[in-house]
C-alpha positions as CSV (number, residue, x, y, z in Angstrom):
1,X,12.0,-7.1,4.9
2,X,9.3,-6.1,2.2
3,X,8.5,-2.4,1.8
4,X,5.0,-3.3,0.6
5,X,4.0,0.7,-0.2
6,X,6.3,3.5,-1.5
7,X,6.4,6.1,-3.7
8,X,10.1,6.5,-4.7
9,X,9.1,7.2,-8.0
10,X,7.9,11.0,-6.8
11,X,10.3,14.4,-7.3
12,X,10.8,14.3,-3.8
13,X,13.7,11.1,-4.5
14,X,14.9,12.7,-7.6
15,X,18.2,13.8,-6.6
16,X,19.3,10.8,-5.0
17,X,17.3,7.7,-5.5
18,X,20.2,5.7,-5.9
19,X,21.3,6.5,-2.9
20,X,17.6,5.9,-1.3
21,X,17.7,2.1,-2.5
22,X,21.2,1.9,-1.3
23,X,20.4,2.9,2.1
24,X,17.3,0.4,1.9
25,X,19.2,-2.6,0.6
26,X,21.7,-1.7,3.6
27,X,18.6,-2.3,6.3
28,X,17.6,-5.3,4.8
29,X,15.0,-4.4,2.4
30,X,15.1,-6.9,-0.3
31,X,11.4,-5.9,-2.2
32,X,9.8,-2.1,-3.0
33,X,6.6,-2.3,-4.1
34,X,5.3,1.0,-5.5
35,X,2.0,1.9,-5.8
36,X,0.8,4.5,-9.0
37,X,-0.8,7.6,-8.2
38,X,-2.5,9.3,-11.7
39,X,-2.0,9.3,-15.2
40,X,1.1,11.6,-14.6
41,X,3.1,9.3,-12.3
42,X,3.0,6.0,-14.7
43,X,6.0,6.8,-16.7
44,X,8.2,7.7,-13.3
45,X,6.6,4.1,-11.7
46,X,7.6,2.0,-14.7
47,X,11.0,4.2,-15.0
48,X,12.2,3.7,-11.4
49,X,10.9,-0.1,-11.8
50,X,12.9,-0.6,-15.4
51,X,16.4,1.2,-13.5
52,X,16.2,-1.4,-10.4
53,X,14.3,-4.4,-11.9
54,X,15.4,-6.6,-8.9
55,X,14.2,-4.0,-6.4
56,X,11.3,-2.3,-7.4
57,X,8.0,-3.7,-8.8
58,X,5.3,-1.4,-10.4
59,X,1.3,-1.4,-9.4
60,X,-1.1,0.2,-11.9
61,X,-4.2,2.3,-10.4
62,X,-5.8,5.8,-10.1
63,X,-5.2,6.9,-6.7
64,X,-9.1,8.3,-5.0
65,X,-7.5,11.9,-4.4
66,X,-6.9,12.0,-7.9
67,X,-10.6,11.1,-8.9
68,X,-12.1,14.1,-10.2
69,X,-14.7,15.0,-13.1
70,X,-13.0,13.7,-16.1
71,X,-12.2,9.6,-13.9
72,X,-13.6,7.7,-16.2
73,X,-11.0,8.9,-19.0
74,X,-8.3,8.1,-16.8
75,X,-9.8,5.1,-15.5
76,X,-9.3,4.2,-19.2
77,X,-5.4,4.7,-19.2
78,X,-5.3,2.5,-16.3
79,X,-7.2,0.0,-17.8
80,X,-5.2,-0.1,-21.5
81,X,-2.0,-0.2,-19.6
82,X,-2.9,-3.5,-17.3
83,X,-4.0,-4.9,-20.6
84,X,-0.3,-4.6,-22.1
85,X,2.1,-4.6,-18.9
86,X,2.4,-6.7,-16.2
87,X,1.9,-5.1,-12.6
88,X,1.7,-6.8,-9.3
89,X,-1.3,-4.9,-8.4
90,X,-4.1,-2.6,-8.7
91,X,-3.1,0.4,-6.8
92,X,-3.4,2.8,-5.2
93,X,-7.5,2.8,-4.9
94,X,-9.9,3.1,-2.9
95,X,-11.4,6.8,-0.7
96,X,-10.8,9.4,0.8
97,X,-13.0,11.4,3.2
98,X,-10.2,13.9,4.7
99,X,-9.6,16.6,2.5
100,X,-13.5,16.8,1.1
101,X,-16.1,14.8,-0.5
102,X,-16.9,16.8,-3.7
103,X,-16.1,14.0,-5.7
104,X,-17.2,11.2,-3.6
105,X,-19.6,9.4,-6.0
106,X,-16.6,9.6,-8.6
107,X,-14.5,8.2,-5.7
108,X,-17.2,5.1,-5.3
109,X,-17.3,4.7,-8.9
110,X,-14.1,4.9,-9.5
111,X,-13.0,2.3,-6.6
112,X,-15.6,-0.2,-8.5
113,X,-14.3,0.1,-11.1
114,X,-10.8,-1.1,-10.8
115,X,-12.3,-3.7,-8.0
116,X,-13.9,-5.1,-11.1
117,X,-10.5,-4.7,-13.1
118,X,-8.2,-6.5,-10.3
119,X,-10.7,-9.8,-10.5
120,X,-10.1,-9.4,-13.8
121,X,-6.6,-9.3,-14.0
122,X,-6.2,-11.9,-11.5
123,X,-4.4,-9.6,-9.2
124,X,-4.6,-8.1,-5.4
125,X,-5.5,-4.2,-4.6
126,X,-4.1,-1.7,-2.9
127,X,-6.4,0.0,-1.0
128,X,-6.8,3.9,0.5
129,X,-9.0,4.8,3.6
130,X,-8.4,7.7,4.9
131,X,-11.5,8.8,7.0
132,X,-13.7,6.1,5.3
133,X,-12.6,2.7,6.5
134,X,-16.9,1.7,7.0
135,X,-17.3,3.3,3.5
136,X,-14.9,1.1,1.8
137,X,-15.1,-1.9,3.5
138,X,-19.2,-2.0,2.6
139,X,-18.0,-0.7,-1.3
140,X,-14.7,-3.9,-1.4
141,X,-17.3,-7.2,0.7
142,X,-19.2,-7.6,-2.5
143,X,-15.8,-7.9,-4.7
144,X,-14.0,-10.2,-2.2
145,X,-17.2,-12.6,-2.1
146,X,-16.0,-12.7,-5.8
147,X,-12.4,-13.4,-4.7
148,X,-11.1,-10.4,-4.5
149,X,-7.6,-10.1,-1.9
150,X,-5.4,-7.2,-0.8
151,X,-4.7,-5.1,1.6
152,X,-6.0,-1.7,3.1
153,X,-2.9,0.6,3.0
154,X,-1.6,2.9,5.9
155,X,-4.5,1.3,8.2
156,X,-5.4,3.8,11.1
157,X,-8.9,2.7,12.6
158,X,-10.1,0.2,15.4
159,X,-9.2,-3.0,16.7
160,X,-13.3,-4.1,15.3
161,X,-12.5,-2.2,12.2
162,X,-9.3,-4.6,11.8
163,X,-11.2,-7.7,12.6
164,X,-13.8,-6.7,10.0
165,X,-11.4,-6.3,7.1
166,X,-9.5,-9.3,8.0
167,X,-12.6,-11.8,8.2
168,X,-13.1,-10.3,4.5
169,X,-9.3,-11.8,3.3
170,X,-7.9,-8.3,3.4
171,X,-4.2,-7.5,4.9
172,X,-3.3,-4.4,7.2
173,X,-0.6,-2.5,5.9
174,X,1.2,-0.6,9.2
175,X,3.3,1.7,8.6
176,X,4.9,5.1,10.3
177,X,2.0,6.1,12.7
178,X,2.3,2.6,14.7
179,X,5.6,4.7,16.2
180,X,3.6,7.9,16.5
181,X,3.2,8.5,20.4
182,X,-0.4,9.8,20.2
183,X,-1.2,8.0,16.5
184,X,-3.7,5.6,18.6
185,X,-2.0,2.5,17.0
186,X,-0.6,1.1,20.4
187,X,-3.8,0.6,21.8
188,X,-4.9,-1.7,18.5
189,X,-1.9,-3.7,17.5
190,X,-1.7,-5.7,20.3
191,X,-4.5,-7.6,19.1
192,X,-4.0,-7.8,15.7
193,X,-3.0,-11.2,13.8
194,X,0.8,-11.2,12.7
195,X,-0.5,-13.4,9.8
196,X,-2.8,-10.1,8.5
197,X,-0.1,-7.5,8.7
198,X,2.2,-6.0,6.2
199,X,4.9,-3.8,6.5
200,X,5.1,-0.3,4.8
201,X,6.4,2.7,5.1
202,X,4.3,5.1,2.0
203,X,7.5,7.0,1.6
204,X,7.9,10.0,1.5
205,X,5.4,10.1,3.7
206,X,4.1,9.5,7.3
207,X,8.3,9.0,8.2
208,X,8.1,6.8,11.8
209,X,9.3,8.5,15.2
210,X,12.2,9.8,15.3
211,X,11.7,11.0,11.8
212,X,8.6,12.5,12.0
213,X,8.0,15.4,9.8
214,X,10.8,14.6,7.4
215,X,11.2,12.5,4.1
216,X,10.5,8.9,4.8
217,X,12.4,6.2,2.8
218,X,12.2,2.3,2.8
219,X,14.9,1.7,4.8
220,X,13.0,2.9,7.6
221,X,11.1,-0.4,7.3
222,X,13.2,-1.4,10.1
223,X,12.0,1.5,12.6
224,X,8.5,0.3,12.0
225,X,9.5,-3.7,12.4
226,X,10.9,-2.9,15.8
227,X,7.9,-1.1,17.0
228,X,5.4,-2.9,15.7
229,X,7.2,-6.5,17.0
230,X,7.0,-4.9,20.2
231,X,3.5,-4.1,21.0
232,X,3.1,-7.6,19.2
233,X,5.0,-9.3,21.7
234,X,7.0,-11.0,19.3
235,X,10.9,-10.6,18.5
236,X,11.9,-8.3,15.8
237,X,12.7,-11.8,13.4
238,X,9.8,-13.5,14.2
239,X,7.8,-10.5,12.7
240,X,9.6,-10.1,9.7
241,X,9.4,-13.4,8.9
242,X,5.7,-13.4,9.0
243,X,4.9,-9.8,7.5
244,X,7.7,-11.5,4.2
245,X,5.6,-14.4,4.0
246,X,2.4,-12.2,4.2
247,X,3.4,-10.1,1.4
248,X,5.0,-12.6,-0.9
249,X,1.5,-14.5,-0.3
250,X,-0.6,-11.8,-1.1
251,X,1.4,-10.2,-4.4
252,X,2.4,-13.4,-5.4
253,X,6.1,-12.1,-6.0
254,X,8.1,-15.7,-6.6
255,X,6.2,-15.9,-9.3
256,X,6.4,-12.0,-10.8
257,X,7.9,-11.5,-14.0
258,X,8.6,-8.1,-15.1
């Protein structure tokens, strides 16, 4: 299995990270792709990538709920290091309507932005939607008429809201609250396409029943597989297969290089 969003890189795995990818290697987890937050979290991305090269692969972007004011100077950081390192995405991007919108223009800009930098680059995004899935599908249909690929993280909304990203190209990354009893997944997942999905787990958040309200880790990948395979209607194996093939399609991670 692929962890295809996690922020190990964060204080909250600084006393025993090791023991984090142990535990995640035990379960099966043979990828963890981490998406950047801010300017402050590259060095701890490219650190954790650089101590567990064969594990852990680094994505560059400037997470919305970081866009404030001064964006466009971090925007540039994020653009000079995609210039001189390789990462296997643009991301974490996109908006985020739930804690305020005093910055949404910045948000919208800032989205653009590294849209514009991923087609560049040649590589997929990462996208954030928290209370703004309409929003950022109407911001990303321009960008994937270009060519643009990814997939919208931690995806929460409708069964016509799913159909609508995935005619665009776009993955669903599912993760923790498709195990949450009242998280509204169970009613949407049924009908979703096993060849669109990709499995996550945005540690250390959002941790799948029974480990709601504490850390989440990678290795709880599996938790999320069996649920997930479930309201699918598929075996446990038959899902991993196709959420691995998903993921190495969309990152293109036979052919990463560090």
């Amino acid at each position: 299995m692929i962890d295809s969003h996690a922020h190990i890189f964060l204080e909250e795995f600084e006393e025993d990270l090791a023991d984090v990818i142990e535990r995640a290697e035990h379960a099966g987890i043979t990828k963890i792709l981490m998406p950047n937050i801010d300017c402050s979290t590259i060095e701890r991305v490219l650190g954790v990538a650089a101590k567990f090269p064969q594990m852990c692969i680094p994505m560059m972007g400037l997470h919305p709920c970081y866009v404030k004011s001064d964006y466009k100077r971090h925007l540039k950081v994020i653009e000079d290091w995609l210039s001189k390192e390789s990462f296997l995405a643009v991301g974490e991007i996109g908006t985020d309507l739930y804690w305020d919108d005093s910055y949404w223009r910045q948000q919208k800009d800032a989205f653009s932005i590294q849209c514009e930098l991923a087609l560049q680059h040649h590589l997929p995004v990462v996208i954030h939607c928290r209370e703004s899935i309409d929003a950022t599908v109407e911001i990303v249909a321009p960008f994937a008429s270009q060519g643009l690929q990814g997939v919208f993280h931690c995806f929460t909304g409708t069964r016509d809201q799913a159909l609508e990203i995935t005619d665009l190209g776009f993955y669903l990354g599912l993760g923790g609250v498709s195990t949450f009893k009242n998280g509204g997944l169970d009613t949407v997942i049924p009908y979703l396409d096993p060849h669109k999905i990709l499995l996550e787990t945005d540690a250390p958040y959002l941790a799948p029943t029974p480990h709601r309200g504490k850390r989440n880790e990678p290795a709880y990948v599996q938790i999320i597989a069996e649920k997930i395979a479930s309201l699918l209607q598929l075996s446990k194996e038959a899902l991993v297969n196709y959420t691995v093939k998903n993921t190495e399609d969309l990152f293109k991670i036979s052919s990463w290089q560090a």
